[in-house]
C-alpha positions, 0 to 999 in steps of 0.5 A: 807215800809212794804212788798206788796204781790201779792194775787194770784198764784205762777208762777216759770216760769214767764219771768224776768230780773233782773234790769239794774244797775242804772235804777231808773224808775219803769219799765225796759225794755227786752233787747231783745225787741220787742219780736214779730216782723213785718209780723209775719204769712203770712196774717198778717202785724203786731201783737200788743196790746195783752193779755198773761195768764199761760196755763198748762206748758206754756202760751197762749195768744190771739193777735190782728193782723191786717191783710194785707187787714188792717182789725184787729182780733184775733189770738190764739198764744201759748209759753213756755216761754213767750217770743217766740211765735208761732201763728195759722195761722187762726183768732180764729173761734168764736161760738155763743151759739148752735155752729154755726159761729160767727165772729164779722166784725173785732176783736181788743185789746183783754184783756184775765182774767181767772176767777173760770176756764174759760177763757174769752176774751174782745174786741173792735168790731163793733156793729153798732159802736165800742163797747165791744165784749166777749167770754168764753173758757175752752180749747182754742179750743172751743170759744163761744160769750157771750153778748156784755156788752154794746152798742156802743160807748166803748172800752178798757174793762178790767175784774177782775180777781174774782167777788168782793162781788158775782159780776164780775166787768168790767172796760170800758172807753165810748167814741165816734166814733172816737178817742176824747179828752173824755176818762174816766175809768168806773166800771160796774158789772154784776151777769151773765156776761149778764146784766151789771148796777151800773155804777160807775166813777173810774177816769178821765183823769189827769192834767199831760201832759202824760194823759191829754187827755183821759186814758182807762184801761190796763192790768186785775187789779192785787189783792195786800195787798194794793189794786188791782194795776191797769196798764192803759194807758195815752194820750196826743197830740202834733203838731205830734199826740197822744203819749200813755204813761203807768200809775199805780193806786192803787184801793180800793179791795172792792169797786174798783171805788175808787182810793186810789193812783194815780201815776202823773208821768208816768211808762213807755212812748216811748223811744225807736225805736220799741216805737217811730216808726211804723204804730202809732208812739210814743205808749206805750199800756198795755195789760196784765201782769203775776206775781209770788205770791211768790217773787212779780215779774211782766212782762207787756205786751205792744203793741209798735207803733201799730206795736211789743210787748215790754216786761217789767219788775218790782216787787210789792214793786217797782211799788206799792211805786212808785204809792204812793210816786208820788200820784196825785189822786184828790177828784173826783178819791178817791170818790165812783162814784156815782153822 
């Protein structure tokens, strides 16, 4: 196989393991997981399901918390290794566009993407509904509120990590008001981050156990010389609930509603105690990653039971021929979208 290359960044500082001797799984796990625990601030019982990005000589990340009155928000939270964190014990005070407060009645699953040097943050809100909300920072001390993207009922919205042919794309899943067997990953793109069209399928749930339910979108997609390498997440029930297990998929770099590999086995699924037990048991959810362009190291972030943060690890050859080897994309994955 021939070399896979990030296309980005270098980050010498990006946490990493090598991996375990005799571990053939395509992700391997910190051995100090979880690295957030229960009550990690006063007011908040757990943080999980957060995003990570660089920041100056460190890292910062935006975090959900879900408070002790049991609503969930945003915190802010900053580290110099990506692994220790330390938070602000106030939710993260969003603006409307004049400067004035404007918090959303509950903030959860926030996705963080840089792109052309602002940073912007995506979550699930409510909007008369759980819809998308998002907002922009270029010095996480200021956070002003764009547009919502879309009405209810949508979640798990994901942007890339540069506009694609002058556009910003931004991956969504639809659903309804609750948590439904329906669940597929959409593209939408958008000019001016305001009005949002040319809707676009990129893929369904699959006929494999781990996500024959519904899948949504992970971590911001990773721009590769194979293709922007998406991290999601996958749902199957069983007679105890849902289990969330972690999947991969390979996307056309020009036309991203296309699928060119998708792996039918899972990268990563609960296994461990921090997985397996918490508020939601049995969940693994990717939230973010950070790569080093220069050797193709990657480090997932996922939120682990509703409950921790788990930390994982891999490089660009090992996931990226994994996807392929164990391709399972249908003709409706590998088609534009369009119908």
């Amino acid at each position: 196989m021939n070399r896979v290359r990030i296309i980005g960044k270098a980050l010498a500082n990006l946490p990493w393991q090598e991996r375990p001797k005799n571990c053939l799984a395509p992700l391997w796990r910190y051995t100090e997981n979880p690295i957030i625990h229960r009550n990690p601030l006063p007011g908040v019982a757990r943080i999980f399901n957060s995003a990570v990005l660089p920041y100056r000589d460190g890292f910062v990340g935006v975090f959900r918390g879900e408070q002790t009155n049991g609503v969930p928000y945003i915190y802010l939270g900053r580290s110099a290794d990506g692994v220790h964190w330390n938070f602000e014990g106030e939710k993260i005070p969003f603006v409307d566009e004049s400067g004035a407060p404007f918090m959303p009645p509950y903030a959860y699953d926030p996705r963080l993407v840089e792109i052309e040097g602002t940073y912007y943050i995506i979550w699930c809100q409510d909007a008369y509904g759980a819809t998308l909300g998002m907002a922009r920072t270029r010095d996480f001390q200021t956070f002003t509120r764009i547009e919502n993207p879309f009405v209810p009922f949508n979640r798990n919205g994901v942007l890339f990590p540069r506009k694609i042919n002058g556009k910003y794309m931004l991956l969504s899943r639809p659903s309804d008001s609750g948590h439904t067997p329906f669940g597929d990953i959409f593209l939408s793109e958008s000019r001016d981050l305001e009005y949002w069209g040319h809707h676009r399928h990129v893929m369904g749930k699959g006929s494999q156990w781990w996500q024959n339910i519904k899948i949504g979108g992970g971590a911001a997609p990773i721009e590769t010389s194979e293709g922007w390498l998406l991290i999601y997440h996958g749902v199957t029930g069983t007679c105890n609930g849902f289990v969330y297990s972690i999947g991969g998929a390979i996307l056309d770099i020009d036309n991203p509603s296309r699928v060119l590999y998708r792996s039918g086995d899972f990268l990563l699924t609960p296994e461990e105690w921090y997985e397996e037990r918490g508020f939601v048991p049995n969940v693994c959810f990717p939230c973010a990653t950070l790569q080093d362009a220069d050797t193709g190291r990657i480090a997932v972030y996922y939120g682990a039971a509703d409950t921790y943060v788990g930390l994982a690890f891999t490089d660009v050859n090992t996931i990226v021929q994994f996807i392929k080897e164990h391709d399972a994309a249908e003709a409706g994955d590998r088609e534009e979208g369009r119908r």
